[in-house]
N, CA and C atoms as an extended XYZ file, in Angstrom:
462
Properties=species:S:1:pos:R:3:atomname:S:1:resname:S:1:resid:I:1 pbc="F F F"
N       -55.382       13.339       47.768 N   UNK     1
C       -54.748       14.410       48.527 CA  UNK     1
C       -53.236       14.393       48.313 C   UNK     1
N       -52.751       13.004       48.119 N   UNK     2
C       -51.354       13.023       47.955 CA  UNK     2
C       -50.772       14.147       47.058 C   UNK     2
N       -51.766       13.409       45.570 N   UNK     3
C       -51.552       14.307       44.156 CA  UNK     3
C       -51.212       15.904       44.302 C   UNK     3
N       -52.445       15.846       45.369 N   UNK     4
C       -52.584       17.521       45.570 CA  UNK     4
C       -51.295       18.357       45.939 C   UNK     4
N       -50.590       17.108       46.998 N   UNK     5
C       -49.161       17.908       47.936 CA  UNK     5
C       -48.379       17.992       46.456 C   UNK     5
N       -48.279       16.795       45.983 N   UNK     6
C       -47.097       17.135       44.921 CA  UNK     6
C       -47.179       18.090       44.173 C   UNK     6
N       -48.553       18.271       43.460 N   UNK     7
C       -48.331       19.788       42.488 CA  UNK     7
C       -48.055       20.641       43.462 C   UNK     7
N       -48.716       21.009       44.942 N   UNK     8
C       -48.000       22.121       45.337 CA  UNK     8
C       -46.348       22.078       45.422 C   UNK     8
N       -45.828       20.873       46.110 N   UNK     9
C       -44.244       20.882       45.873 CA  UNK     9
C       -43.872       21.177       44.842 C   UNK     9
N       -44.318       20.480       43.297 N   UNK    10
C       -43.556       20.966       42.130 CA  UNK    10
C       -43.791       22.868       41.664 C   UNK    10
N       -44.993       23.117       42.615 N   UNK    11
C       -45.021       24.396       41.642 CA  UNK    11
C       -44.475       25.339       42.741 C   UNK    11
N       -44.044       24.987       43.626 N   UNK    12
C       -43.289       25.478       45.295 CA  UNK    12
C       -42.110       25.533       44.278 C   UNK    12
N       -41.860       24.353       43.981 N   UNK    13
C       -40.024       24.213       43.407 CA  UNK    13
C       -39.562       25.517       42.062 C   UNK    13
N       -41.163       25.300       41.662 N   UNK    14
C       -40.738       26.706       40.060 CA  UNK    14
C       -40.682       27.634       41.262 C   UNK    14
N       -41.195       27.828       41.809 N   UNK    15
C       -41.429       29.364       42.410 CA  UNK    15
C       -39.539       29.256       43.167 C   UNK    15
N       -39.290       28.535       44.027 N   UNK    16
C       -38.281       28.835       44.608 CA  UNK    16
C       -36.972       29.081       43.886 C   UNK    16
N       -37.286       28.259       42.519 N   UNK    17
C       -36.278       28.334       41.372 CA  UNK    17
C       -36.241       30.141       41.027 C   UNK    17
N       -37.406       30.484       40.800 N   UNK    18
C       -37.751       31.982       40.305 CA  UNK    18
C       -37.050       33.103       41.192 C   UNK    18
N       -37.504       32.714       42.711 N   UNK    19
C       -36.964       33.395       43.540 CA  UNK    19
C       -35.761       33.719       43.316 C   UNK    19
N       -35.153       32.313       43.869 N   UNK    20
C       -33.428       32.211       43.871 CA  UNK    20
C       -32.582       32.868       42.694 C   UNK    20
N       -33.228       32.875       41.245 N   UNK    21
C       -32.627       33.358       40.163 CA  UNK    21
C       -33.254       34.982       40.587 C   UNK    21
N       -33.942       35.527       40.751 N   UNK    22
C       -34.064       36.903       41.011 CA  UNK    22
C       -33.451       37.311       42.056 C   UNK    22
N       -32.706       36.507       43.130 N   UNK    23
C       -31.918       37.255       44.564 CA  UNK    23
C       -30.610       36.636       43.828 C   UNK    23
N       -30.201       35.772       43.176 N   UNK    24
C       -28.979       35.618       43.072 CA  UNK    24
C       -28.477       36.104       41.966 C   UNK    24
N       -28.940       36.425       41.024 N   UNK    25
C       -28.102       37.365       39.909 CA  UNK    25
C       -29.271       38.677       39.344 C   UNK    25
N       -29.308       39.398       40.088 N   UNK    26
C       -30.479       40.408       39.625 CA  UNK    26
C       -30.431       40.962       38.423 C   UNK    26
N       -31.702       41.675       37.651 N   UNK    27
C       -31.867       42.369       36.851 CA  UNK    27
C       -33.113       41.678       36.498 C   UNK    27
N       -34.398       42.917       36.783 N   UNK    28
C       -35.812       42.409       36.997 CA  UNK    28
C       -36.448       43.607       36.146 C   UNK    28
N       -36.571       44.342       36.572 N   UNK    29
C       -37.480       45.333       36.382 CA  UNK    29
C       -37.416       46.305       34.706 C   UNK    29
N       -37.134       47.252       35.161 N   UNK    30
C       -36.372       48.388       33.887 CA  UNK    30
C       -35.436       48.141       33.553 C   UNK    30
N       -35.473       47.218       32.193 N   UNK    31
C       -33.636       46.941       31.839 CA  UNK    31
C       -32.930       46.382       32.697 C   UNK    31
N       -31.708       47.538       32.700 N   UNK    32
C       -30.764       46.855       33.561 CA  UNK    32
C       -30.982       47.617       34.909 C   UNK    32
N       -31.833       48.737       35.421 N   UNK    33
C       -32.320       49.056       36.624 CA  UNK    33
C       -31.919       48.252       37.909 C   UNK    33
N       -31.763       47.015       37.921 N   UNK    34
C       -31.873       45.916       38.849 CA  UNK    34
C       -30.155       45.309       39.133 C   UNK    34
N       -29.353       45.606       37.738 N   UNK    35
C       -28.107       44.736       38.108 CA  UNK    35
C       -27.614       45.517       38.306 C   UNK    35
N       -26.319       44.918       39.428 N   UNK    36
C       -25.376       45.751       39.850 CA  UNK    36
C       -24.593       46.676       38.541 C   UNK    36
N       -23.976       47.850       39.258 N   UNK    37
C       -23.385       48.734       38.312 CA  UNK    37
C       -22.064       48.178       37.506 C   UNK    37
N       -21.857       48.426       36.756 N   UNK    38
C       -20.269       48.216       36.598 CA  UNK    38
C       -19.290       48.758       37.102 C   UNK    38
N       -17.883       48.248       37.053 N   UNK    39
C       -16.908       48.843       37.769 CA  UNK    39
C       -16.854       50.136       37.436 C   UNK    39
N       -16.968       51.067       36.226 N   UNK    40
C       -16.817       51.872       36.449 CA  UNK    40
C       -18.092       52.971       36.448 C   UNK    40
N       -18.843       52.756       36.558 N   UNK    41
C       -20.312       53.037       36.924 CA  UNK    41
C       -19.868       53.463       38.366 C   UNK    41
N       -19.598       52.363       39.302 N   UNK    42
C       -19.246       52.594       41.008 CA  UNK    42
C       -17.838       53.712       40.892 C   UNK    42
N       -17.101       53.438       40.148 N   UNK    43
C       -15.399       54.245       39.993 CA  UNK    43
C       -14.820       53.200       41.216 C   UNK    43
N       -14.551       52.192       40.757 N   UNK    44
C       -13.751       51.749       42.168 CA  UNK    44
C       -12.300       51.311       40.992 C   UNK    44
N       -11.333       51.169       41.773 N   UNK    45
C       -10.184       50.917       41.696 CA  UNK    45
C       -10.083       50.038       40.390 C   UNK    45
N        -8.974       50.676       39.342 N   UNK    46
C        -8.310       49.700       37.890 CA  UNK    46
C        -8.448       48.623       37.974 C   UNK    46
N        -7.706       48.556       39.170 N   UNK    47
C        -6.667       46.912       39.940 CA  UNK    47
C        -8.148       46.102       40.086 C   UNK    47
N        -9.180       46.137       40.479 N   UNK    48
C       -10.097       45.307       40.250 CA  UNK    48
C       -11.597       45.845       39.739 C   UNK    48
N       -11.202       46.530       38.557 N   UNK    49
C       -12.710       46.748       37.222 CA  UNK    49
C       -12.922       45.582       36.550 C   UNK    49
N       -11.692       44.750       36.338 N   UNK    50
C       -12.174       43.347       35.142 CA  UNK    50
C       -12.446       42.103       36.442 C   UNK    50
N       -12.103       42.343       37.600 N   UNK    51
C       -12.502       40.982       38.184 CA  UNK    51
C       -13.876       41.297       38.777 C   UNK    51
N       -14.290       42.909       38.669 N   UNK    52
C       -15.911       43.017       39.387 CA  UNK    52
C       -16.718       42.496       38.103 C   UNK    52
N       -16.249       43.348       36.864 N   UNK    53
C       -17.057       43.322       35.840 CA  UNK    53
C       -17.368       41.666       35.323 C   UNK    53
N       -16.480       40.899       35.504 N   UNK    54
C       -16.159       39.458       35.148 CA  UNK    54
C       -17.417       38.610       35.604 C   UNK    54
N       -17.398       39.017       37.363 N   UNK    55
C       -18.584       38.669       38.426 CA  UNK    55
C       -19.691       38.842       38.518 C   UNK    55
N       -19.849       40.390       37.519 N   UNK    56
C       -20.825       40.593       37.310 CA  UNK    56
C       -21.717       40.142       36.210 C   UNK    56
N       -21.000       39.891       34.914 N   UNK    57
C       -21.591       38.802       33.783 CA  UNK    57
C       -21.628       37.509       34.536 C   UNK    57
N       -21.078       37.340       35.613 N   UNK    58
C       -21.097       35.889       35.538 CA  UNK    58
C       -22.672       35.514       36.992 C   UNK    58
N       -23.216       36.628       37.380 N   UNK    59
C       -24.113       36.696       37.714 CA  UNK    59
C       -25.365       36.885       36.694 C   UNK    59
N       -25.132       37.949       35.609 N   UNK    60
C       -26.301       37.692       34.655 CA  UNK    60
C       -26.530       37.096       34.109 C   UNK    60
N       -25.683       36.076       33.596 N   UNK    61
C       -25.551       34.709       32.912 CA  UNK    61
C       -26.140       33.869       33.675 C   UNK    61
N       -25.916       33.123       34.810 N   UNK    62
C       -26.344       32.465       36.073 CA  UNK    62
C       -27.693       32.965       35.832 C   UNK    62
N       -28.382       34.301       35.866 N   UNK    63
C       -29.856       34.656       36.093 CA  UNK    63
C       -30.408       33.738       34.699 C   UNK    63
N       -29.699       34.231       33.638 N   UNK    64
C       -30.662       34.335       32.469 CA  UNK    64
C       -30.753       32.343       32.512 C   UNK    64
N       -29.679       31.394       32.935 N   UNK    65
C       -29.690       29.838       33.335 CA  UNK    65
C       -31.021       29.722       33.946 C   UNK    65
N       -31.184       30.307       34.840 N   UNK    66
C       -32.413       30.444       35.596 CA  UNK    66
C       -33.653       30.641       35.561 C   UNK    66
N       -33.698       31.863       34.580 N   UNK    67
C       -34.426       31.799       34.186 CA  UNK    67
C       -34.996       30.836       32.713 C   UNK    67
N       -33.886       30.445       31.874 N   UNK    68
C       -34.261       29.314       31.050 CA  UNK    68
C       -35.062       27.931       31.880 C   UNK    68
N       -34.067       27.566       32.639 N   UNK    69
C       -34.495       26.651       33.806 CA  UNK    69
C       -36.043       26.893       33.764 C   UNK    69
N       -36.094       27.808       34.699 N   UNK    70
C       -37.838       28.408       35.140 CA  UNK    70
C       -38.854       28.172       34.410 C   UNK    70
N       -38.417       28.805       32.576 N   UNK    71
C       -39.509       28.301       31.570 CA  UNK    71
C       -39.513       27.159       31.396 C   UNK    71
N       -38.585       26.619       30.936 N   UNK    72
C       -38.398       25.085       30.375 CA  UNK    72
C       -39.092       24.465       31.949 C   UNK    72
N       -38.595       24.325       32.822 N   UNK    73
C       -40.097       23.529       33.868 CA  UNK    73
C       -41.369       24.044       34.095 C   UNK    73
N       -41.912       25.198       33.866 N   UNK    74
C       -43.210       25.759       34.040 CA  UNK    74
C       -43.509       24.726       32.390 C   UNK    74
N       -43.379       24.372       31.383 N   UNK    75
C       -43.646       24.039       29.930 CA  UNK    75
C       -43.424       22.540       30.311 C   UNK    75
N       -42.808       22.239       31.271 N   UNK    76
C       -42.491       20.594       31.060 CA  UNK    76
C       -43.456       20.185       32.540 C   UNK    76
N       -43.689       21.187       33.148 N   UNK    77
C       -44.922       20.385       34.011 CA  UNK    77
C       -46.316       20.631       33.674 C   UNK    77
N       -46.569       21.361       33.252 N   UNK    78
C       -47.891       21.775       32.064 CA  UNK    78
C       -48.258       20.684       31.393 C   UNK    78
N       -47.185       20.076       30.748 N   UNK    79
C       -47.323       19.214       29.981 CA  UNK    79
C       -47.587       18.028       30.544 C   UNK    79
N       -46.629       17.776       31.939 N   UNK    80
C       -46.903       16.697       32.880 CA  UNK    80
C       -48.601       16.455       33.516 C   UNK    80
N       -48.929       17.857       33.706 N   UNK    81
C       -49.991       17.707       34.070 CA  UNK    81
C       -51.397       17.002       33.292 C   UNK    81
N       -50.738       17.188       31.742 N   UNK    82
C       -51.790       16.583       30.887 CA  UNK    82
C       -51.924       15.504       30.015 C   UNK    82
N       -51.071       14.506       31.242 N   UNK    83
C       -50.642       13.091       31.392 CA  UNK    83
C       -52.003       12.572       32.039 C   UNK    83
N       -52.477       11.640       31.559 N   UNK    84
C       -52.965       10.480       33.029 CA  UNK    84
C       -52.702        9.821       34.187 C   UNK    84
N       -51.373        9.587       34.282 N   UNK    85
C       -50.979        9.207       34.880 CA  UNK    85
C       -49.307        9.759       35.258 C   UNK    85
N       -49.276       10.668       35.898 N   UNK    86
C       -47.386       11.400       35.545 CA  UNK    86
C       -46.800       11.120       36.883 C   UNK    86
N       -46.014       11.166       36.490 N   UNK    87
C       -44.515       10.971       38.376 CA  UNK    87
C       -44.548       11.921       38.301 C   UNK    87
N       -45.583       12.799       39.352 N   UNK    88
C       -45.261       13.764       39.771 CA  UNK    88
C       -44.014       13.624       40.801 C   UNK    88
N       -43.797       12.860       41.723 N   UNK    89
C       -42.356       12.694       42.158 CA  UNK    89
C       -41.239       12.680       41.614 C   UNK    89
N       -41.003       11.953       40.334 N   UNK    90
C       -40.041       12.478       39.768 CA  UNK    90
C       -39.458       13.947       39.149 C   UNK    90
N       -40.575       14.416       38.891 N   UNK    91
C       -40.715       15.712       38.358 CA  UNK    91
C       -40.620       16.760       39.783 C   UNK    91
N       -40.241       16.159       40.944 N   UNK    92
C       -40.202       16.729       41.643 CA  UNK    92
C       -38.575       16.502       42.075 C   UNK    92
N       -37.811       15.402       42.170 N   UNK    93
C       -37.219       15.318       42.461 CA  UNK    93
C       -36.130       15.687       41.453 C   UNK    93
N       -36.242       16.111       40.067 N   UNK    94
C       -35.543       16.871       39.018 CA  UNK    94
C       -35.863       17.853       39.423 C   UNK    94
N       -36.592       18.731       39.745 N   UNK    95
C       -36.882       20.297       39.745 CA  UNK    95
C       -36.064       20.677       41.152 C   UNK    95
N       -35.922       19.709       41.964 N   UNK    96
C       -35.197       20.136       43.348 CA  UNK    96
C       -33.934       19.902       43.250 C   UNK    96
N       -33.209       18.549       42.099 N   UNK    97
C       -31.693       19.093       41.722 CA  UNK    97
C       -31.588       20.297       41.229 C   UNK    97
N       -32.531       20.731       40.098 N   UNK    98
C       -32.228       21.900       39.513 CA  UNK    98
C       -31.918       23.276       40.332 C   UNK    98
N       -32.943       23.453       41.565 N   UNK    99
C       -32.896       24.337       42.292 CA  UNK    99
C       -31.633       24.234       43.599 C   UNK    99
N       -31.312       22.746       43.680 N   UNK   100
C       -30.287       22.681       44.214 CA  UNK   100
C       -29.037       23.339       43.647 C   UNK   100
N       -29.254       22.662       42.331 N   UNK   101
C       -27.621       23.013       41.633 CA  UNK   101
C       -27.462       24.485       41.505 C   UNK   101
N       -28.853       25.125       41.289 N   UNK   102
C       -28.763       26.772       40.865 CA  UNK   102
C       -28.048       27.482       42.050 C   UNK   102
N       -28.500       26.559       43.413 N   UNK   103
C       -28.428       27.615       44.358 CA  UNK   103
C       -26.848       27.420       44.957 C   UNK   103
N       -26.401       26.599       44.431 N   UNK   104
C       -24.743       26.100       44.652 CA  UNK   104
C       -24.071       26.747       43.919 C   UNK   104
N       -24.622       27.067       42.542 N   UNK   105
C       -24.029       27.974       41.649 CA  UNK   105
C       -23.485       29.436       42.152 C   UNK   105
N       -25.071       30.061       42.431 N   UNK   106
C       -25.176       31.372       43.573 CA  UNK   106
C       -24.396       31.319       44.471 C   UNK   106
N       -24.580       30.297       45.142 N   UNK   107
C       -23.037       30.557       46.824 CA  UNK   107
C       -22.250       30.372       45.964 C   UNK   107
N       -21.196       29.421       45.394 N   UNK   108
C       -20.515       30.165       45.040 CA  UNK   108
C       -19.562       31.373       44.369 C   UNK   108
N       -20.416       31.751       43.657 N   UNK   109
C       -20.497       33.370       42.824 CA  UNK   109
C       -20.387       34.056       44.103 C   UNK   109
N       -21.650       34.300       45.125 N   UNK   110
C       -21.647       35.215       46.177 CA  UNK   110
C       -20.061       34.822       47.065 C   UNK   110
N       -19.586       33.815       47.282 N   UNK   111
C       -18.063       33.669       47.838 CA  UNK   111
C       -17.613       34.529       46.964 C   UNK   111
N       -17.010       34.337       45.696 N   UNK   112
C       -15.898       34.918       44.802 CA  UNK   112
C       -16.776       36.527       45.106 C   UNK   112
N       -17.682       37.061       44.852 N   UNK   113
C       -17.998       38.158       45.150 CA  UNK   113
C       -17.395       38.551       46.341 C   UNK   113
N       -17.940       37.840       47.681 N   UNK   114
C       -17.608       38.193       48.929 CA  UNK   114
C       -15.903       38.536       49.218 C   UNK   114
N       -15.246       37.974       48.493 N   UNK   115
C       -13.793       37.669       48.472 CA  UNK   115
C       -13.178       39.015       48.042 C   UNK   115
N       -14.017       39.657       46.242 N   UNK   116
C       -13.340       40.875       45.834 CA  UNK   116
C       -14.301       42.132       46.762 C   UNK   116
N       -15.105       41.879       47.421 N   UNK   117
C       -15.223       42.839       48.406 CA  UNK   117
C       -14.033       42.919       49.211 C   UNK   117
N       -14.145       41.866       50.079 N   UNK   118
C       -12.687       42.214       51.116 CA  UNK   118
C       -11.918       42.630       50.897 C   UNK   118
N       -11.754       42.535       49.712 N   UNK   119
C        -9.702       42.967       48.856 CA  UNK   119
C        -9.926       44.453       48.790 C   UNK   119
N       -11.357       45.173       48.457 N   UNK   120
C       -11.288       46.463       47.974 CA  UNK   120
C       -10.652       47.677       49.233 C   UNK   120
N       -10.409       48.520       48.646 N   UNK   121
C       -10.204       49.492       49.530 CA  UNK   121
C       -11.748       50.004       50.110 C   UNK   121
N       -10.919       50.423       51.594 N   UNK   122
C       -12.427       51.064       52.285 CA  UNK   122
C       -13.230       52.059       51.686 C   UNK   122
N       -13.070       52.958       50.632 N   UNK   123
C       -13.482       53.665       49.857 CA  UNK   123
C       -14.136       53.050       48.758 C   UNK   123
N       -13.408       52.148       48.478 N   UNK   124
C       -14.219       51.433       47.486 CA  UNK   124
C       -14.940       49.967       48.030 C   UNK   124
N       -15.150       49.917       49.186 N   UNK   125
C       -16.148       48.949       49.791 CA  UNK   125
C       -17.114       50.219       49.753 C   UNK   125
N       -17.056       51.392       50.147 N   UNK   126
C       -17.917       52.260       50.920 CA  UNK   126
C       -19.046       52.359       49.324 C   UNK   126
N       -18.451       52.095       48.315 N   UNK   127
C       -19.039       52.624       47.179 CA  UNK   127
C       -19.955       51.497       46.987 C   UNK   127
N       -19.535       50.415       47.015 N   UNK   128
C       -19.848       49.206       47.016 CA  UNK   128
C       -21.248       49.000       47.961 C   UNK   128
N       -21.070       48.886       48.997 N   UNK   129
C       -22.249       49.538       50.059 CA  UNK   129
C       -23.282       50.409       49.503 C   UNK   129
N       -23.008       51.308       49.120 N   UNK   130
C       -23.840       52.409       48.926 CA  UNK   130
C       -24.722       51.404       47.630 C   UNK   130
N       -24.022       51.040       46.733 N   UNK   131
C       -24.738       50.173       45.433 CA  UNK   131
C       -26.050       49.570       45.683 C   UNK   131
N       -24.861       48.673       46.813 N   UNK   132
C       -26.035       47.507       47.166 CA  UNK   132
C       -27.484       48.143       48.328 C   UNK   132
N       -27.146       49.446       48.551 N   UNK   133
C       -28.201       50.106       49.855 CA  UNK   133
C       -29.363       50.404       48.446 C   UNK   133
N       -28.977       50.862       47.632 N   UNK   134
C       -29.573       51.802       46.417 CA  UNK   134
C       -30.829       50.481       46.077 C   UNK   134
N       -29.557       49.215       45.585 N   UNK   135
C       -30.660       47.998       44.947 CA  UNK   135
C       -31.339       47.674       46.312 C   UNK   135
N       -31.419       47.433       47.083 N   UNK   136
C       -32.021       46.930       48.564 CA  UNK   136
C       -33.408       47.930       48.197 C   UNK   136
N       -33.136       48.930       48.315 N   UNK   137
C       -34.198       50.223       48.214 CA  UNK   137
C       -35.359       50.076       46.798 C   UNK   137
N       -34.477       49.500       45.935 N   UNK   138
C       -35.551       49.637       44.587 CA  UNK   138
C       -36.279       48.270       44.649 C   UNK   138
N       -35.873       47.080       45.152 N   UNK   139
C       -36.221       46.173       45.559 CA  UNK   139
C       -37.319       46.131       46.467 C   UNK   139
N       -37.399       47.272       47.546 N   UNK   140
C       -38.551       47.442       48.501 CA  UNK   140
C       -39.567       48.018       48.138 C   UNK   140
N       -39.138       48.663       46.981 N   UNK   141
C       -40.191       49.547       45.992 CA  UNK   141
C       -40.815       48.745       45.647 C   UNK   141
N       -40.051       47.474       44.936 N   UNK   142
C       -41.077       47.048       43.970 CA  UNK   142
C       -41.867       45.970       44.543 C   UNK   142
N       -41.175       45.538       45.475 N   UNK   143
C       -42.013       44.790       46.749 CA  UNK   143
C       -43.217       45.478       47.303 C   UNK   143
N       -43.317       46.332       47.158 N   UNK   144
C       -44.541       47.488       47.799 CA  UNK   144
C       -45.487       47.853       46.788 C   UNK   144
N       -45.096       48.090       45.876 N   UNK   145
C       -45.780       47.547       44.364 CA  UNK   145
C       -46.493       47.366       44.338 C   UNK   145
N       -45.685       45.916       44.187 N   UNK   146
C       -46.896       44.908       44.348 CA  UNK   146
C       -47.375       43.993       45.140 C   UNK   146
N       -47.351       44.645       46.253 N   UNK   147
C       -47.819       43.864       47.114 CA  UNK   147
C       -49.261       45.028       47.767 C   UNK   147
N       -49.199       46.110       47.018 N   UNK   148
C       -50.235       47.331       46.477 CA  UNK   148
C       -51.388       46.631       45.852 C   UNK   148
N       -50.735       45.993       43.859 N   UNK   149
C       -51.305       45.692       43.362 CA  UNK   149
C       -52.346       44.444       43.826 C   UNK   149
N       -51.264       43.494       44.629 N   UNK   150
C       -52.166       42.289       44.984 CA  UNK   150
C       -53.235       42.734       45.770 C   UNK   150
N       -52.695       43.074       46.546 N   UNK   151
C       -54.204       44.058       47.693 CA  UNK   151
C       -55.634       44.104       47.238 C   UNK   151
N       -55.158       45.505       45.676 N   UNK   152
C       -56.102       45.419       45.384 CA  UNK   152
C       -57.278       44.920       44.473 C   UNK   152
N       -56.278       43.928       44.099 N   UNK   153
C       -57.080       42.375       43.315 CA  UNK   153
C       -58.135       41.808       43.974 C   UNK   153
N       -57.858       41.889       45.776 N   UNK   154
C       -58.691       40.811       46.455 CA  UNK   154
C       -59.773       41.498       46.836 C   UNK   154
């Protein structure tokens, strides 16, 4: 039974890894459908187009880490699994730095984000807002999806 908890922890840990890289630097679905716009996509202010746009590679970059991450442990516990004998604890306790470190990564990106929000003008927060209402919305879509599709699997 022990065995049993650990694969669920290790395959808890891919999944939370998966998560965290899909809420912390988006772009899922259609292309780029999912990531935030660019600065001038939104039209917000000169004075900060290269420090949004900057934030914003430096969120898709962070995803695509993440998602490397994600494969490379779904392939390295696969493999664990077809051990005789494997630390699954260890393999647990690497997959939870990993998801640690990812998610330290994310806060702080979301600070430096949070930061060139404040600075913007109220017009260009308002635009900003509206962005993030738009992704919130396509996000519920696709949450509804598939959570459609699963339905009707069972």
């Amino acid at each position: 039974m022990k065995t049993r908890h650990m694969l669920f922890l290790a395959a808890g840990l891919t999944v939370a890894l998966a998560a965290t890289t899909a809420l912390s630097a988006p772009r899922m679905a259609r292309g780029d459908a999912m990531l935030p716009p660019t600065a001038a996509e939104l039209g917000i202010a000169a004075s900060h187009a290269r420090q949004w746009d900057a934030l914003r590679a430096e969120a898709v970059a962070l995803r695509a880490v993440g998602r490397d991450d994600l494969r490379d442990g779904v392939g390295e516990f696969r493999a664990l699994l077809d051990q005789p004998s494997p630390d699954l604890r260890a393999y647990s306790r690497e997959s939870q730095r990993k998801v640690d470190a990812h998610m330290a990564e994310a806060r702080a990106l979301r600070d430096r984000q949070l930061d060139l929000y404040e600075s913007l003008s109220p017009q260009d927060q308002a635009k900003v807002r509206r962005a993030m209402a738009e992704r919130l919305d396509r996000f519920a879509a696709m949450r509804e999806r598939l959570g459609r599709f699963l339905d009707a699997r069972q």
